[in-house]
Structures are given as C-alpha cells and as structure tokens.
N, C-alpha and C positions, 0 to 999 in steps of 0.2 A: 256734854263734851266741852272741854273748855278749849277755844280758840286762842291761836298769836299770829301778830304778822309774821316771826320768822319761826324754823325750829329747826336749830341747831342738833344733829348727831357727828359727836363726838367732840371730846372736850382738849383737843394738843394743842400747839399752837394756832394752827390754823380753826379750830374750831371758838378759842376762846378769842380770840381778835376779832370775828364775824359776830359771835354775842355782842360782846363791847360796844364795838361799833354802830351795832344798828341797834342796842338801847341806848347808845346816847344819841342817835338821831330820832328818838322817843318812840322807838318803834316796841310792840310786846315782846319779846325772847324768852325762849324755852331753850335750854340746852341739857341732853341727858350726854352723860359720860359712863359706860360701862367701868371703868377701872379708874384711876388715879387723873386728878387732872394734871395738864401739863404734856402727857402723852409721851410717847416713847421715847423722844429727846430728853426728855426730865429725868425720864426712871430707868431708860435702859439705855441708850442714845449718849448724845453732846455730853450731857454733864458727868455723867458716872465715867463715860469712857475717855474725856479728855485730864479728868482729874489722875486717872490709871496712867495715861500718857505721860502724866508730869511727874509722879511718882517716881514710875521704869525710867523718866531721865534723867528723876535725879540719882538714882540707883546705879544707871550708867556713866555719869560724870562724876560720881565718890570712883568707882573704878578708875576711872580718866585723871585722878588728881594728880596724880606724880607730874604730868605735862605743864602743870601747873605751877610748879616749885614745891607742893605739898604730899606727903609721905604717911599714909594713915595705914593701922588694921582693922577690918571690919571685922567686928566681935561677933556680929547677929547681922541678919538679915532675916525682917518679917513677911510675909505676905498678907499674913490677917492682919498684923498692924495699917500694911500700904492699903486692905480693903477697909480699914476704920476710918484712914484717911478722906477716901471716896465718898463714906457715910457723909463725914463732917464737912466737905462741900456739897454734897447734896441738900445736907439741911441747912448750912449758908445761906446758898443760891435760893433755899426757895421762902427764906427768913419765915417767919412768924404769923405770915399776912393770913385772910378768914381762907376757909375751909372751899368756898364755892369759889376762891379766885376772884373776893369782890364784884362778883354779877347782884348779888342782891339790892347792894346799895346801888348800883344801875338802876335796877329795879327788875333785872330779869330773874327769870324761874331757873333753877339748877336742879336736875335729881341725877342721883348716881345711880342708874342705872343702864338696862342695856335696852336701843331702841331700835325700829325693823319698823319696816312699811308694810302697809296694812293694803294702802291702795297710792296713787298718785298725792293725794293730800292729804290722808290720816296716818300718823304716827303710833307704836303700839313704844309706850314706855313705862316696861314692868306690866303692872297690870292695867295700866290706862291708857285710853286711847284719848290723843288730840289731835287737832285739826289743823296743820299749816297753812297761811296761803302761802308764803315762800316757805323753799326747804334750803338746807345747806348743806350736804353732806360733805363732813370731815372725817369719814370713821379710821382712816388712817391705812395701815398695813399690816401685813403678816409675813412671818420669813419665809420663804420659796421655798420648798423640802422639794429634793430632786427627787425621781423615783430610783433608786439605787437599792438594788436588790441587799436586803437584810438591815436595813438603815432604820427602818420600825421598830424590830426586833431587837436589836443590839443596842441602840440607845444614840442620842447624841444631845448636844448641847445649843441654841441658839445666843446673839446677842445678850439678850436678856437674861438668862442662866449665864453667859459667861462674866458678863459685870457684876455678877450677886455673889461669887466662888466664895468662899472663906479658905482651901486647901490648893493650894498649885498642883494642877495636872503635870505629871513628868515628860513623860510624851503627850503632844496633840499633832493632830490631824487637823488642817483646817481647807474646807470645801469654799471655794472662793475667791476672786482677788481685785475684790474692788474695795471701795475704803474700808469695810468694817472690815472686813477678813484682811487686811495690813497692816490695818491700825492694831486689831488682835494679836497677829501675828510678831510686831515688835513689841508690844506690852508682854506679851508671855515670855519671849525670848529672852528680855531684860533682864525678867523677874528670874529666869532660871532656866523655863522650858526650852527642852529640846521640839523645834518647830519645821514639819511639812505641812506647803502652804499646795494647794493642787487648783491651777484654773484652766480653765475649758478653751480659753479664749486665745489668742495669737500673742498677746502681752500682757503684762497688770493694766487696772484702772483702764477699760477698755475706751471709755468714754474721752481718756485725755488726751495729748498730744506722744506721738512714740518716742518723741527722744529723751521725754522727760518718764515717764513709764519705764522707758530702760534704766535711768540712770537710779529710781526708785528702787527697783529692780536689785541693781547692783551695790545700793546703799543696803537694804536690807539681807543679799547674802552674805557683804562681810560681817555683819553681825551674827551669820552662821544660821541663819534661818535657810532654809531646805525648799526650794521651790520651779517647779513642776508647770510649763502651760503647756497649751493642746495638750491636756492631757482629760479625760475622762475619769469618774470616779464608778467603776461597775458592778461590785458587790463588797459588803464587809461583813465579817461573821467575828464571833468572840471566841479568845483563845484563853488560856487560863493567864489568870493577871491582867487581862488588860483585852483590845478590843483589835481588828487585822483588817487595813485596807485594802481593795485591789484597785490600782489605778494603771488605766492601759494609756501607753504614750506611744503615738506609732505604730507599731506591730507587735510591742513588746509589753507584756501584763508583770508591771512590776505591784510589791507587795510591801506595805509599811506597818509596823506594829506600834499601838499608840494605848495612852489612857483616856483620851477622850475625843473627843471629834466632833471639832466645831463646825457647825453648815452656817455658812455666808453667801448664799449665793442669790443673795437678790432679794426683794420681796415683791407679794402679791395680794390685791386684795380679797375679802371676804364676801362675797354675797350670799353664799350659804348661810350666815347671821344675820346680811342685811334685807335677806329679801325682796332684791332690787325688781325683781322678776313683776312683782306687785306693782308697782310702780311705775312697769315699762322703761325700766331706765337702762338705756344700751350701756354694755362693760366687755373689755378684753378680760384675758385673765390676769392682766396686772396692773389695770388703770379703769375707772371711769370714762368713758366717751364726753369729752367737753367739746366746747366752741373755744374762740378765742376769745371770749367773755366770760368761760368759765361756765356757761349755761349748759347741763347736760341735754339729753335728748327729749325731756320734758318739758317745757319752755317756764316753769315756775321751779325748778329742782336746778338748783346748781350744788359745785363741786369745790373744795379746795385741800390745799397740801397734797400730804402724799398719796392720798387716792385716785390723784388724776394722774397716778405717774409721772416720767419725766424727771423732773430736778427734787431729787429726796434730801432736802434741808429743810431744816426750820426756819432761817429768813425768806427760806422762798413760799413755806407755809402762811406764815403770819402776812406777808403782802398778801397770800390770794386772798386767804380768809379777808381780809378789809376790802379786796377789790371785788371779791364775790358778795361780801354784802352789799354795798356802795352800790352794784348794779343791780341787786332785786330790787331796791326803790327808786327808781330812776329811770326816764326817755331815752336817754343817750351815755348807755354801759360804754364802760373803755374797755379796751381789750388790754390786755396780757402782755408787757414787752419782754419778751423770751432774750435780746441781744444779749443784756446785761446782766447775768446772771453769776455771783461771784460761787465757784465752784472749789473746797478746800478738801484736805484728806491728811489729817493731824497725825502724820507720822513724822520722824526726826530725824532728815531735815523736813518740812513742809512744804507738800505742792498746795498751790495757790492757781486756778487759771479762771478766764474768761471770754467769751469768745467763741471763735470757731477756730479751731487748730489748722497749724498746714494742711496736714492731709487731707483736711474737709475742704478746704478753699478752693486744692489742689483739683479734687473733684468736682467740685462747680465750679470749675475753670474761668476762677477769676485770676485777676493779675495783680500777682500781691508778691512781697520780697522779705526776709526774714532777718529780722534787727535782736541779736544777743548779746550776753555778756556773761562769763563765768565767775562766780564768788570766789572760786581760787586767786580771779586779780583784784577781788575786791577790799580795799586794807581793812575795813570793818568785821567783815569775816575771819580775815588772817587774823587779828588782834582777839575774836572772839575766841578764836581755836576752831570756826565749825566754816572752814574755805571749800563747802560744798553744793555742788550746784549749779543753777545756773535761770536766767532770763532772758526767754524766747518773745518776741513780739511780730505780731504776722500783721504787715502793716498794706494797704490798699496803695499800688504804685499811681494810682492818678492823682489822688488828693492829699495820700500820707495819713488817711482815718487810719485806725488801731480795731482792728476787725478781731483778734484774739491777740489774749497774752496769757503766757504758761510760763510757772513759775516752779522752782522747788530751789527751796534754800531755809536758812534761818527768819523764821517769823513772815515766810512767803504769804500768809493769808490778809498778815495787817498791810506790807508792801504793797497787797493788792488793790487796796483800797485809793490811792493814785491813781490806777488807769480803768478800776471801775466810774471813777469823775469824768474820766477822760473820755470814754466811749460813751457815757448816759449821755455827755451834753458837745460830742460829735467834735470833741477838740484833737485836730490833726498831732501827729506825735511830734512835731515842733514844739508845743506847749509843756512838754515835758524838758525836752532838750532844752528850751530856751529859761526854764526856771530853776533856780538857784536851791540846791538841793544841801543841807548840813554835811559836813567834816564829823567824822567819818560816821557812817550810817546806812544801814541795808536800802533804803530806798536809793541812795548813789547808785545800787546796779541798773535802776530802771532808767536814771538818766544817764548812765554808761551806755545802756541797751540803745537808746532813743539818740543819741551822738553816735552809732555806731555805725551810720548808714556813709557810704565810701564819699557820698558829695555832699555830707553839711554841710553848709559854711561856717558852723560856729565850731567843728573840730580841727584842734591842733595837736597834734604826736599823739593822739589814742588818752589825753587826758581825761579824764570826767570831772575837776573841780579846779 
C-alpha cells in the first residue's frame, strides 16, 4: 500500500491549491480527481458562464446602439456561434499547460479517478487503496434536485447542461434565484428566451442586502424576464411539444408551459460517492461539519471549497485549500476569516457585496448607519449609458469600521476590491472619503457613498471630486 503525507480528493480549485501547497512544502501528495481538473468553475461554473454573460451583453448593446448615435441591421443572430465563443475562452483560460495541472513537476501523484474512504486513513482510488496521514477533502458539490413531483420523469436541465446547449430553448422554466439561476435567467433572455424565474424565498439572492435584491429584481423584469417569489414549484408533467410547470404562489396554483427547465436551487454534497460514513466524518446535507480551522470531525481529515458549504466561490475555494493544507502540518492552524469575503453574481448591472448587510446588523442589534450613493448621479455611469444602481455602506456608528458594503452597478465586483482593503485591514470609512479618487470613474461612487455621511467634515454641497 503505498503511503503520503496528504491525499487530496478532488481536483477544483480548492483541491489543486492544497496539492500545490503542501508539495511545495515537500510534503508526498496524492490527488485523485474523478472528472476534469479545475472543477466545476472551469467546465460548468465562472468561466463558461461569465463568457455567456459577455456574449448576451454584447447582443444586448448591438440592440441598444441607436442610444449611441449608431443605426445598424442585424442580419443573423447565432447561439451556436455565441456557444463557440464560450469554447474559445474556455480553451484560452486554461491555455496549453500539462494535463495533471503541473502536480508532477511538484512532484505530486495525480490519477483521474474517483476516490471514497475506505476507513479514517485509507483512500480507495480506482482500484487502489492508499494510506493518508492527512486527508483533504475537496470533492466539491452537486445541484440540489427538489423533490417536485414528476421532475424525474419529465426531465430537466442543471448548470452544467445548460452552459453546454448548442440550440436555444424557446421557453425555460428556471427553479431558483440565486446567482446561477439570474445569471441564467438574463443570458437566455438576451439570447432570445422567453424566461420564468420561480424562487421559494421572500426575494432574489436571499443571502444579499433587500434593497439591492429589489433593485436586481427590477433590473431583470424590464428585460422582460418573468419572475415569481414565495412561490413553490409542486408538480410538472409533459404536454405535447414541450414540458408544464405547476407553481403555487399564495392560494393560487398557477401553470407555465416551457421547453426546458432549469433547476438552480442550490447545491449539495455527495456522500453517497464519498463514503464519508467510513471515515466517521460528521455532514449536513449540504456541507461537511468543519472547525474554524477547516478540521472536520476527524482531527487528521480536513475540508475545503464548496463542500464545507457556506460561500460557494472559487476565491474562497482556493484560500481554504492553502489554509487547510497550511494547517495539517503545523502546531498553531489559523482559522478561517469569514468578515471578508468578496461576494459577486455577474449579472448586468453587477452586484458586488461584502459584509454583513443592514438587516443582519439590524438583528444583532448593533449601531450602525447607512452611507449610499446612486449611479444615476454618478457622471461616470451617465457617460457610460449604464446610470444604474446604486452603493450601500453599513458603516459601525462608534468607530466608522465598514461592517458591509453592497453594491450593484457597472463593473461592481472590481469596485469592490477598495472596501474589500478596507475592512481586511480595519480602515474606518474616512480612509476612503479622505483619498483622491479619478475623474470620472465607478469607484467615485464609493467615495460619494463614504462622503455621504450628514457630518463629514470634508463635504461640501454633495460633491464627490
């Protein structure tokens, strides 16, 4: 049986950054990857879907060009072409490099295969069993299928089939309304589909701040997207040509006819594959039980990315992955700093947040005051054409720290990147106000936002430059 100090399952971000890291602190590493490395951001995720995103906008701004002084006819419109497009960032982004993701010249072990716990320290990958003393699991997630009576049956689509399409569905259905299922929901709509969006919850993007969720909200039905909360998705059967939702809202069981039907509603992990049961390793049904070290319930078996639940991105995969290896060889593990977590959802315009929203402050009844500013006065936006939007800042009334900022405007996610500096290293929202921001340019809203409080002392008539 051959031994390593770590062995990596699963190969996404989070798993190949844990490799990495702990062979180049010369440690042995094994990492099996059932499917493609790079993980579901790479092949069905971030880059196939942000590439679809830039597509539909530009699809949407050839529309929008008369605003412009410019007067065209669109001869053709492709969707296979816009999905060749997707290919050829795909294969970009992940250039030419070796096949294992350069583990080897590390010197770690790579198989593609699929790997499950045997017991607490033995690995079964393929047909081999090895022996970890540290483990890592990264195996990542799976899309959440409600139980919606005839939804087996009838058929539907997830992420991952819907980034692969070659043919535009005329009608979709889409189960969900958190980023994938909005981000879906304006890509299709761009491209042409007629779009019902149906969520469970009391507003989109349940996670974010409400007033920027609304305005979301109301960005995507004038695009004519068709959308539905507290609403329940209860049965769907197939009708000739195409497939029949029942969604009860209220008291009332209304009925949508579609050609395919997207499920976005979340995801969950697998233990059914991984056999955690083996292992004794404690799981909900849509996360890993960690510490704030990242250590599961095992004390040699830790956890990173999206299996531990919680913040499903890729930058927040690839920190844990290095933080989770970092602490299997080491006395004094760090934990995990949850404040700072940049949180985006690539629709058009983009929310951008960070933080803790009002409502949540509101409830842990702290004493905090709310600093914004809307892109409609922002001359950068007006010049752009896109004057929508707006930056919320939930700032702490005793010292002025920046406890949350929620964002949704043009290019909100890079904007974010200023008060993500701002909270990691505890600088009061003075440090924004007081620093000299470019003529004219999106980040002016967050030092409009951060001047916007009634007793600066450095505002004069509501300027920002």
């Amino acid at each position: 049986m051959r031994e390593f100090d770590l062995v990596v399952i699963g190969g996404g971000s989070a798993g190949l950054k844990a490799a990495r890291t702990a062979a180049r602190l010369g440690r042995s590493v094994l990492l099996a990857e059932e499917r493609e490395l790079g993980g579901e951001c790479f092949w069905a995720g971030c880059v196939p879907t942000k590439a679809m995103v830039r597509a539909a906008q530009v699809w949407h701004l050839v529309r929008r060009c008369s605003e412009f002084g410019i007067t065209v006819d669109i001869r053709e419109t492709s969707f296979a072409r816009a999905m060749e497009y997707k290919e050829k960032v795909i294969r970009t982004v992940g250039g030419d490099g070796p096949e294992d993701g350069g583990l080897s010249k590390l010197g770690a072990v790579y198989l593609n295969t699929r790997a499950s716990f045997e017991n607490s320290h033995e690995i079964r990958v393929g047909n081999e069993v090895v022996f970890g003393r540290q483990i890592i699991l990264a195996a990542g997630t799976i899309p959440y299928i409600p139980p919606v009576d005839g939804l087996e049956q009838v058929g539907y689509i997830t992420n991952r089939e819907a980034a692969n399409l070659t043919s535009l569905p005329r009608r979709i259905v889409i189960v969900g309304g958190g980023p994938i299922g909005l981000e879906f929901a304006q890509i299709f709509r761009r491209f042409g589909s007629e779009i019902t969006l149906i969520d469970k919850n009391t507003h989109l993007l349940r996670q974010e701040d409400i007033e920027i969720a609304e305005l979301a909200r109301g960005f995507l039905e004038a695009e004519g997207v068709r959308i539905l909360t507290e609403a329940n998705t209860e049965r769907v059967e197939t009708i000739e040509g195409g497939k029949r939702v029942f969604v009860r809202q209220g008291g009332e069981l209304i009925s949508f006819d579609c050609d395919e039907i997207l499920v976005a509603a979340g995801r969950r992990i697998a233990p059914e594959y991984l056999n955690l049961d083996a292992a004794g390793i404690a799981y909900e049904d849509k996360r890993v039980v960690t510490d704030r070290f990242l250590c599961t319930s095992v004390p040699h078996i830790w956890a990173a990315g999206d299996v531990c639940g919680g913040y499903l991105f890729t930058h927040v995969a690839s920190y844990e992955g290095k933080l989770a290896a970092l602490n299997a060889f080491t006395d004094q593990p760090e934990p995990f700093d949850h404040r700072v977590v940049p949180r985006c959802t690539f629709i058009d315009p983009e929310v951008g947040s960070i933080g803790i929203t009002e409502q949540k402050a509101r409830e842990l009844g702290l004493g905090v005051h709310i600093q914004s500013f809307s892109f409609a006065d922002l001359d950068r936006a007006i010049i752009h054409g896109e004057p929508h939007g707006m930056v919320k800042l939930v700032v702490d009334d005793l010292d002025g720290q920046i406890l949350g900022a929620h964002l949704i405007g043009p290019d909100a996610s890079s904007v974010l990147a200023e008060l993500a500096v701002c909270m990691k290293n505890h600088l009061p929202i003075s440090a924004i106000a007081d620093t000299m921001h470019a003529y004219p340019s999106f980040p002016e809203a967050v030092e409009a936002a951060a001047l916007s409080a009634p007793n600066y002392r450095g505002q004069v008539d509501g300027a920002t430059s």
